[in-house]
N, CA, C and O atoms as a GROMACS GRO file, in nm:
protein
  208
    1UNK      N    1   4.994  -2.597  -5.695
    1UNK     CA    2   5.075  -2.691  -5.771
    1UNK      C    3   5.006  -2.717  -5.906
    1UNK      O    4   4.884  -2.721  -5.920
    2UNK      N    5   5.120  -2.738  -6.032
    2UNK     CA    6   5.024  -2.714  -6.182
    2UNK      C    7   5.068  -2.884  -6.195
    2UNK      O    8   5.175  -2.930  -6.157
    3UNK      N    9   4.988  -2.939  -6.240
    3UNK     CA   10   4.939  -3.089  -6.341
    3UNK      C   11   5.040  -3.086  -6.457
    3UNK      O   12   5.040  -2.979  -6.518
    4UNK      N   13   5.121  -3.174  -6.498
    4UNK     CA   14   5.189  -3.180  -6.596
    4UNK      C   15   5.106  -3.128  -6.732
    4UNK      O   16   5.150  -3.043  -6.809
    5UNK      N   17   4.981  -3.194  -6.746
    5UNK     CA   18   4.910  -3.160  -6.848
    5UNK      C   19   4.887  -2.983  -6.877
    5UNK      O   20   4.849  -2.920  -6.975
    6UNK      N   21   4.929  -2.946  -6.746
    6UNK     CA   22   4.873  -2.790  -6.751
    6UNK      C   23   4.985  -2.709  -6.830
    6UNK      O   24   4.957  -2.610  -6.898
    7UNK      N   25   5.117  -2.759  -6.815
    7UNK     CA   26   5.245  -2.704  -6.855
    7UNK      C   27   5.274  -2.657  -6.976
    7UNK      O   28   5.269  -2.746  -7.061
    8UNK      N   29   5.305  -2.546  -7.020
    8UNK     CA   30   5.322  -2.531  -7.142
    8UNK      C   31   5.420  -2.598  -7.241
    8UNK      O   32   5.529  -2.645  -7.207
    9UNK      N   33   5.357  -2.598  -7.402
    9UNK     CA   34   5.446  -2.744  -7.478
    9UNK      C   35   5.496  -2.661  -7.566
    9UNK      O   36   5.475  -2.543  -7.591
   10UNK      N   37   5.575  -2.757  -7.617
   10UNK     CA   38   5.636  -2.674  -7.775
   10UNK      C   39   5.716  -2.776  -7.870
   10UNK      O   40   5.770  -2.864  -7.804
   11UNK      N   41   5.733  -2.784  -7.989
   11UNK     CA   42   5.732  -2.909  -8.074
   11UNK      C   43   5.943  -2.895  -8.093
   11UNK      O   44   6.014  -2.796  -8.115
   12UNK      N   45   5.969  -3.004  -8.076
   12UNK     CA   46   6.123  -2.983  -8.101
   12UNK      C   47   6.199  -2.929  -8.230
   12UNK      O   48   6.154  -3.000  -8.320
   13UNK      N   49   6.281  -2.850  -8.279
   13UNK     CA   50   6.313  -2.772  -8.403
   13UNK      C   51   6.395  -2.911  -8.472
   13UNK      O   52   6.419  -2.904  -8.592
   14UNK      N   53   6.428  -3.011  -8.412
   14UNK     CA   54   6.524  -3.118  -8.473
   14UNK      C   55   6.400  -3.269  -8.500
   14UNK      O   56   6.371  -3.330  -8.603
   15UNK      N   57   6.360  -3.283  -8.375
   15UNK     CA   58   6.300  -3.439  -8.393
   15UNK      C   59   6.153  -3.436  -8.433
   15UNK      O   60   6.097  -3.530  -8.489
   16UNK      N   61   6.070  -3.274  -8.384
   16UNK     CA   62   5.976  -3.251  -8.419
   16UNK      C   63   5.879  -3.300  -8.295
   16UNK      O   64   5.756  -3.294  -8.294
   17UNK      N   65   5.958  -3.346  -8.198
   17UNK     CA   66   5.819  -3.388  -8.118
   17UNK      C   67   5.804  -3.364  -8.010
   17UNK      O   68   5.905  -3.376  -7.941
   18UNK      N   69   5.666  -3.317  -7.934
   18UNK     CA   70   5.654  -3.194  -7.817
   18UNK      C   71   5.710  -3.244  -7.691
   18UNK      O   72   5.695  -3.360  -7.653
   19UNK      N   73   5.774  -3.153  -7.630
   19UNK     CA   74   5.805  -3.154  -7.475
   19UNK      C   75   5.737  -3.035  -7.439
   19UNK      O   76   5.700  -2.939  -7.507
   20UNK      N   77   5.726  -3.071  -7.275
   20UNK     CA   78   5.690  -2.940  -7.202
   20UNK      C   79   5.794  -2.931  -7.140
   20UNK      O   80   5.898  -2.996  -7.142
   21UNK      N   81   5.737  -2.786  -7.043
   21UNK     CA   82   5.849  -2.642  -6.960
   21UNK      C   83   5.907  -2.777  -6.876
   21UNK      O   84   5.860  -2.890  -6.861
   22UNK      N   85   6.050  -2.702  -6.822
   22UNK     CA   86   6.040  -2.750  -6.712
   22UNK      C   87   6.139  -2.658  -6.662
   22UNK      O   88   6.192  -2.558  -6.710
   23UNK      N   89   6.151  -2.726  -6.540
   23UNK     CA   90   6.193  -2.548  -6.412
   23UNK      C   91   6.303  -2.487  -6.455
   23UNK      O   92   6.307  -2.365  -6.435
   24UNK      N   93   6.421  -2.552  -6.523
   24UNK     CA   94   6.534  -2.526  -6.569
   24UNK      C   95   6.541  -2.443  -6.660
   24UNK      O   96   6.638  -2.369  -6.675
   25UNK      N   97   6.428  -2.443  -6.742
   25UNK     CA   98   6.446  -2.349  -6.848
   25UNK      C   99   6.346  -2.232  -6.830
   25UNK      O  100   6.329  -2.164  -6.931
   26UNK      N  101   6.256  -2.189  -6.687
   26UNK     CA  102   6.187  -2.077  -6.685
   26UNK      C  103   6.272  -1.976  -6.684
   26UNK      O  104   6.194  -1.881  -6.685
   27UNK      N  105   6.356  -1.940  -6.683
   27UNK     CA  106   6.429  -1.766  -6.724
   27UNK      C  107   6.433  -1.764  -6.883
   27UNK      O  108   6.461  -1.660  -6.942
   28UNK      N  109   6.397  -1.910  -6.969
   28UNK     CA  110   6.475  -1.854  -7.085
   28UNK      C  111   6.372  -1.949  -7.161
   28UNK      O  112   6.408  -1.977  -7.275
   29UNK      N  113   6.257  -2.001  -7.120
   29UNK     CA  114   6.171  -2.062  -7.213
   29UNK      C  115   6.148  -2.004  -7.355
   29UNK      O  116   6.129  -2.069  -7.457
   30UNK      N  117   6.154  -1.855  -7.340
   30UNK     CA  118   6.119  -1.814  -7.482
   30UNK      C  119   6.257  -1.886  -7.593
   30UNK      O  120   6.228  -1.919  -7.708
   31UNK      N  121   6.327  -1.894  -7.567
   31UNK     CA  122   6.461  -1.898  -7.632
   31UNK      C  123   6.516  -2.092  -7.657
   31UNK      O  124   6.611  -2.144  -7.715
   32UNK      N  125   6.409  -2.142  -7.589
   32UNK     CA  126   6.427  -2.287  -7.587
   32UNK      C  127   6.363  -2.369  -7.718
   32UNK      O  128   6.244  -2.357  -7.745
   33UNK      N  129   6.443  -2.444  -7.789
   33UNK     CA  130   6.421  -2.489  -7.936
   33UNK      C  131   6.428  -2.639  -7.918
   33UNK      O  132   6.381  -2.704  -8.011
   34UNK      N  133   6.483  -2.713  -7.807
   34UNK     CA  134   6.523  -2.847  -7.841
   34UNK      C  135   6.524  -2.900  -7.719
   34UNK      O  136   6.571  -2.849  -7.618
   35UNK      N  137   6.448  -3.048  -7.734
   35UNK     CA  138   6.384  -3.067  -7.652
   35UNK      C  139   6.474  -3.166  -7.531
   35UNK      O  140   6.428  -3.220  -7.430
   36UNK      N  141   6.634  -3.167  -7.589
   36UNK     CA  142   6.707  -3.241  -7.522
   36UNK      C  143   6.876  -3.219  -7.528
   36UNK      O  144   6.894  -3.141  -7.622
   37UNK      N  145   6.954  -3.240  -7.493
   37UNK     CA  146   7.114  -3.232  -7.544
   37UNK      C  147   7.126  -3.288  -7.660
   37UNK      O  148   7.160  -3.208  -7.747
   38UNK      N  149   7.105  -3.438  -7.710
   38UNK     CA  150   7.102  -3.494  -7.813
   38UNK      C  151   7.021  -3.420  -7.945
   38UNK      O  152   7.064  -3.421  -8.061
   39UNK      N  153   6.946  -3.381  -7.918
   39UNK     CA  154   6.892  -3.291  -8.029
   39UNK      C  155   6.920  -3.163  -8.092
   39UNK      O  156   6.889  -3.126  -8.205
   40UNK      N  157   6.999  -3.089  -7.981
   40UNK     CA  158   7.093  -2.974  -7.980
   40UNK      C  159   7.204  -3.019  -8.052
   40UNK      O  160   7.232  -2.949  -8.150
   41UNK      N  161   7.277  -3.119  -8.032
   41UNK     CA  162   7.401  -3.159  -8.120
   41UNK      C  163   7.367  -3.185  -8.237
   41UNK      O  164   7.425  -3.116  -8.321
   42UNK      N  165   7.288  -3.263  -8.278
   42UNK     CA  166   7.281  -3.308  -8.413
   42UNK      C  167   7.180  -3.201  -8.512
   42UNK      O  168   7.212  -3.182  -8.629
   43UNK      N  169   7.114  -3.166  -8.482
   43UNK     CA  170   7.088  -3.022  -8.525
   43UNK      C  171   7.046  -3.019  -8.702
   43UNK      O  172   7.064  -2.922  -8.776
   44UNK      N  173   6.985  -3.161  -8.744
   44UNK     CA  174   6.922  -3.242  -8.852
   44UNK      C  175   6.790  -3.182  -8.893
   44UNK      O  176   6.708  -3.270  -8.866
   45UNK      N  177   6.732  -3.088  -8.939
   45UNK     CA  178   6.573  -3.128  -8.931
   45UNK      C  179   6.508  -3.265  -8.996
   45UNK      O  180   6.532  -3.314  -9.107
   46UNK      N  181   6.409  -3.319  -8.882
   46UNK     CA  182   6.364  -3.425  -8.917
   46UNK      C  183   6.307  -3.429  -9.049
   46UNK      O  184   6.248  -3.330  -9.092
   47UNK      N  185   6.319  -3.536  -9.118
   47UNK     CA  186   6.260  -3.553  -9.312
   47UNK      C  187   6.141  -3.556  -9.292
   47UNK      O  188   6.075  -3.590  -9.194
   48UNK      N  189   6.110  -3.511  -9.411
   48UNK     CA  190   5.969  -3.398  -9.435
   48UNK      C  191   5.859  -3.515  -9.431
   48UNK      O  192   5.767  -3.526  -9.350
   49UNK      N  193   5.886  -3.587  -9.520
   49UNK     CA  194   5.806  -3.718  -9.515
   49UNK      C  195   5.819  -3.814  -9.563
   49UNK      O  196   5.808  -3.818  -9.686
   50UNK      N  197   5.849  -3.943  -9.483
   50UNK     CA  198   5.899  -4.060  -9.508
   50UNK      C  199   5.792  -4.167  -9.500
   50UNK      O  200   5.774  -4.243  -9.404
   51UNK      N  201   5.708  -4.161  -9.644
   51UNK     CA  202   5.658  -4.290  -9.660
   51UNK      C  203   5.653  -4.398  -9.720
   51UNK      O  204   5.572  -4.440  -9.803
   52UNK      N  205   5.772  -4.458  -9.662
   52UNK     CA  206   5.820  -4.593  -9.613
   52UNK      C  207   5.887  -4.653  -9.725
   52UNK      O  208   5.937  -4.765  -9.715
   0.00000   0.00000   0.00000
């Protein structure tokens, strides 16, 4: 059994911020960009830099 920490991560193409694998997407991890449904729809890249 693998430790969450062990799981491989990857940074979201919309919000920018990491999720790891999870079982649903092992046939097609290579091909996975977004780290949720909501992020898939809106499909924004997050602003480059917002200080304040």
């Amino acid at each position: 059994m693998r430790r969450k920490g062990d799981l491989p991560t990857k940074v979201c193409a919309t919000c920018g911020r990491p999720f790891t694998w999870r079982r649903k997407w092992a046939d097609d991890w290579d091909e996975v960009r977004y780290c949720s449904q909501r992020c898939r729809r809106g499909r924004h890249p997050a602003p480059a830099g917002d200080d304040g």
